[in-house]
C-alpha positions in Angstrom: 127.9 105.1 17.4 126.6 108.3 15.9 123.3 109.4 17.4 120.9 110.8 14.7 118.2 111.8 17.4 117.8 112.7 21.5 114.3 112.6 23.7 115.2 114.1 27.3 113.3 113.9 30.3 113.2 117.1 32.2 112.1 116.6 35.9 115.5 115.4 37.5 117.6 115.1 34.3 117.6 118.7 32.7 116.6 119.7 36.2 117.3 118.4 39.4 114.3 119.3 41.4 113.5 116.4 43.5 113.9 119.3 46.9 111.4 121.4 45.2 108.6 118.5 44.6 109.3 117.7 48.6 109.1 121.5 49.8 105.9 121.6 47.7 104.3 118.3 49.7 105.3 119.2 53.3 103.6 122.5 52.2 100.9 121.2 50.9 100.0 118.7 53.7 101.1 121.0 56.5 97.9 123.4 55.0 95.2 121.1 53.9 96.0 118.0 55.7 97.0 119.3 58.9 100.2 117.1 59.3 103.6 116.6 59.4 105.1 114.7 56.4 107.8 112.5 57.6 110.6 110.9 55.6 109.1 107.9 55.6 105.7 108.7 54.0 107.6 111.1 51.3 109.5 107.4 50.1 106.4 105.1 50.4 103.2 107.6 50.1 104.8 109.9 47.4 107.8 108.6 45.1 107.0 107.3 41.6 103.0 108.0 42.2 100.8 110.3 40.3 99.6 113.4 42.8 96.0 112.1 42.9 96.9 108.9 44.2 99.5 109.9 46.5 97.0 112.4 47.9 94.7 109.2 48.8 97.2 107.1 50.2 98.2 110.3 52.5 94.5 110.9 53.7 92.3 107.5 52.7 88.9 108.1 51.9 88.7 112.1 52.8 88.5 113.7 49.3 86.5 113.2 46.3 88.3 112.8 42.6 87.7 116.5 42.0 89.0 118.0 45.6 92.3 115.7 44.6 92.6 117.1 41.9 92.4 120.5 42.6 95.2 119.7 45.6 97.2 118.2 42.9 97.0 121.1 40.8 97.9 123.5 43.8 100.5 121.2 44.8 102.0 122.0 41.5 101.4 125.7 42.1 103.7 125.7 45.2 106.3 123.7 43.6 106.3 126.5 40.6 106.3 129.4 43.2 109.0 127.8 44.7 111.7 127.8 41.7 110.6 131.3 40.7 111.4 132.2 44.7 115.0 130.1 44.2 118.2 132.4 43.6 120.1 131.1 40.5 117.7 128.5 39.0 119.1 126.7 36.2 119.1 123.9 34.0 121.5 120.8 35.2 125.3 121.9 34.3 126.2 121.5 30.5 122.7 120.9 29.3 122.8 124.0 27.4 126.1 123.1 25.6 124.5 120.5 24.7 121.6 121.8 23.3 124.1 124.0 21.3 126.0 121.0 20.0 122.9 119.3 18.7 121.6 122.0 17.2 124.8 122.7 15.2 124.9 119.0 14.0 121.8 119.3 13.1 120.9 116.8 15.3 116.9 116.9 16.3 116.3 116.6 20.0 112.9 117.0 21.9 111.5 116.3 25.6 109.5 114.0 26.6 108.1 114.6 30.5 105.4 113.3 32.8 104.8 117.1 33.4 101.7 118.8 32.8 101.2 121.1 30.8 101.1 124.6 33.1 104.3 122.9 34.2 105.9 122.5 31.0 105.0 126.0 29.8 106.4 127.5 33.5 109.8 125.8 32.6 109.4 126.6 28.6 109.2 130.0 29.8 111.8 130.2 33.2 114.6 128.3 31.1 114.1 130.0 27.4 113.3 126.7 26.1 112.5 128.6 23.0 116.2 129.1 21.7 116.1 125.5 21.3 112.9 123.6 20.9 109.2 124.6 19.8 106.7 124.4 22.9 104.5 122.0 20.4 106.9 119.7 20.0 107.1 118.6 23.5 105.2 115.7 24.9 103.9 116.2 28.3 101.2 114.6 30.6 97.8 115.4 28.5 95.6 112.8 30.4 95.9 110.0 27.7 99.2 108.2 28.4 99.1 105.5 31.1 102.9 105.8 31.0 105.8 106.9 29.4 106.1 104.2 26.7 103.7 106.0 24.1 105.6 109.5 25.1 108.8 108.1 23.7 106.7 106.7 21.0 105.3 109.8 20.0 108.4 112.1 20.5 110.5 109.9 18.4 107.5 110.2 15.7 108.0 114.0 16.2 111.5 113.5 15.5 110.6 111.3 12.6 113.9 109.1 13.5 114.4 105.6 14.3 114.8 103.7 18.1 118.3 102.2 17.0 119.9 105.7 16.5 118.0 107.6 19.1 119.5 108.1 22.6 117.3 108.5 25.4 117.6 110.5 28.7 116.5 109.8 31.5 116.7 109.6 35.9 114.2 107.4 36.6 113.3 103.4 37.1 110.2 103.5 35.2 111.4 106.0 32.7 113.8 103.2 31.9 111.8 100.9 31.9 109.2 103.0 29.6 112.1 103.3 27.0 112.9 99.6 27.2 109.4 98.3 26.9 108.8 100.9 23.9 112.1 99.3 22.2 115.1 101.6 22.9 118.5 100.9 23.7 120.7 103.7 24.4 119.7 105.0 27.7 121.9 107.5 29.8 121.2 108.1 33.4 121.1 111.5 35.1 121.2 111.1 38.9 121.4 113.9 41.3 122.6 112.1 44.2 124.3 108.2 44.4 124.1 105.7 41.4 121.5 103.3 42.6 121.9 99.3 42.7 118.3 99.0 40.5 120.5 100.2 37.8 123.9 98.3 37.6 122.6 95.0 35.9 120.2 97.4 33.4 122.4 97.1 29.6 120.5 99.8 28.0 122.1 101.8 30.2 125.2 103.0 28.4 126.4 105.5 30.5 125.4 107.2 33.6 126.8 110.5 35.3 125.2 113.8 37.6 126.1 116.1 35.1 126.5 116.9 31.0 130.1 117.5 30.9 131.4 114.1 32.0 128.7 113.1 29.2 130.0 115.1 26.6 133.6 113.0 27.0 131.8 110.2 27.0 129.8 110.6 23.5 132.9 111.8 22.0 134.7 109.0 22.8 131.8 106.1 21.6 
């Protein structure tokens, strides 16, 4: 099938930074919480939750909505500091090639992340995003989505393409599941570390791989 658009995700598909987002919470709650974040409480306090509410299930009761915030936002501070202080940093092998290839076939591609916004511009900036995409054009974490459903929605409207020849991709359960519910069906998964079992009975996932150039075989051969 010839693919006529592409949405990315960022955080752990054009960049595998799931260390950095866990250096950044055992930071943060060794400072302002005074404890030890164990393994356990990284999987069940912090995975797939929004900062604010992780923040209360880590210390019940103990800050108001505006002091989360704030320790959300800092929280996001040290994880930034962090990949500026990394040696190396770069996007996820053969993104960039692939960024190239689309934008010699013409092919319109944008991102579509659960990032906010001093996050997005930090890795507009850190990975010259510029060469490729216009910092308007990305769809990031404003406050109004409840999840990632509308941000396909509203990248593909940037894109001004259709669902049936768009592929999506993306490293995450509910990212999946976001582009499923909003009506797409050409999903790749990016995955850092093993394939997961959540995944294997999922058809919208075409393909699935830790890195772009296994992908690139793939999409040449389909």
């Amino acid at each position: 099938m010839e693919y006529k658009s592409v949405i990315f995700d960022f955080n752990g598909t054009l960049l595998f930074d799931s260390d950095f987002h866990h250096q950044a919470w055992k930071q943060l709650v060794k400072e302002r919480l005074q404890l030890e974040l164990t393994e356990n409480e990284m999987n069940n306090f912090i995975h797939g939750l929004p900062n604010v509410e992780a923040i209360e299930k880590l210390a019940p009761n103990k800050y108001t909505l505006s002091e989360k915030e704030q320790l959300s936002k800092y929280k996001e501070e040290l994880y930034r500091n962090i990949i500026t202080n990394t040696p190396n940093i770069k996007l996820v092998d053969g993104a960039e090639k692939l960024f190239n290839i689309l934008n010699s076939k013409n092919i319109p591609f944008t991102i579509a992340s659960a990032s906010i916004i001093e996050n997005i511009e930090f890795f507009y900036t850190t990975f010259n995003l510029n060469n490729w995409l216009k910092l308007e054009d990305i769809i990031y974490d404003n406050g109004k989505y409840i999840n990632k459903v509308d941000m396909f929605n509203d990248a593909l409207a940037i894109l001004n393409s259709e669902k049936e020849s768009c592929l999506i991709f993306e490293d995450s359960l509910s990212g999946v599941t976001s582009a499923i519910e909003a009506g797409f069906k050409n999903i790749i998964l990016l995955h850092q570390k093993e394939y997961r079992d959540e995944f294997k009975s999922i058809p919208e996932i075409i393909y699935h791989s830790n890195n772009f150039k296994d992908i690139f075989t793939f999409l040449l051969n389909n």
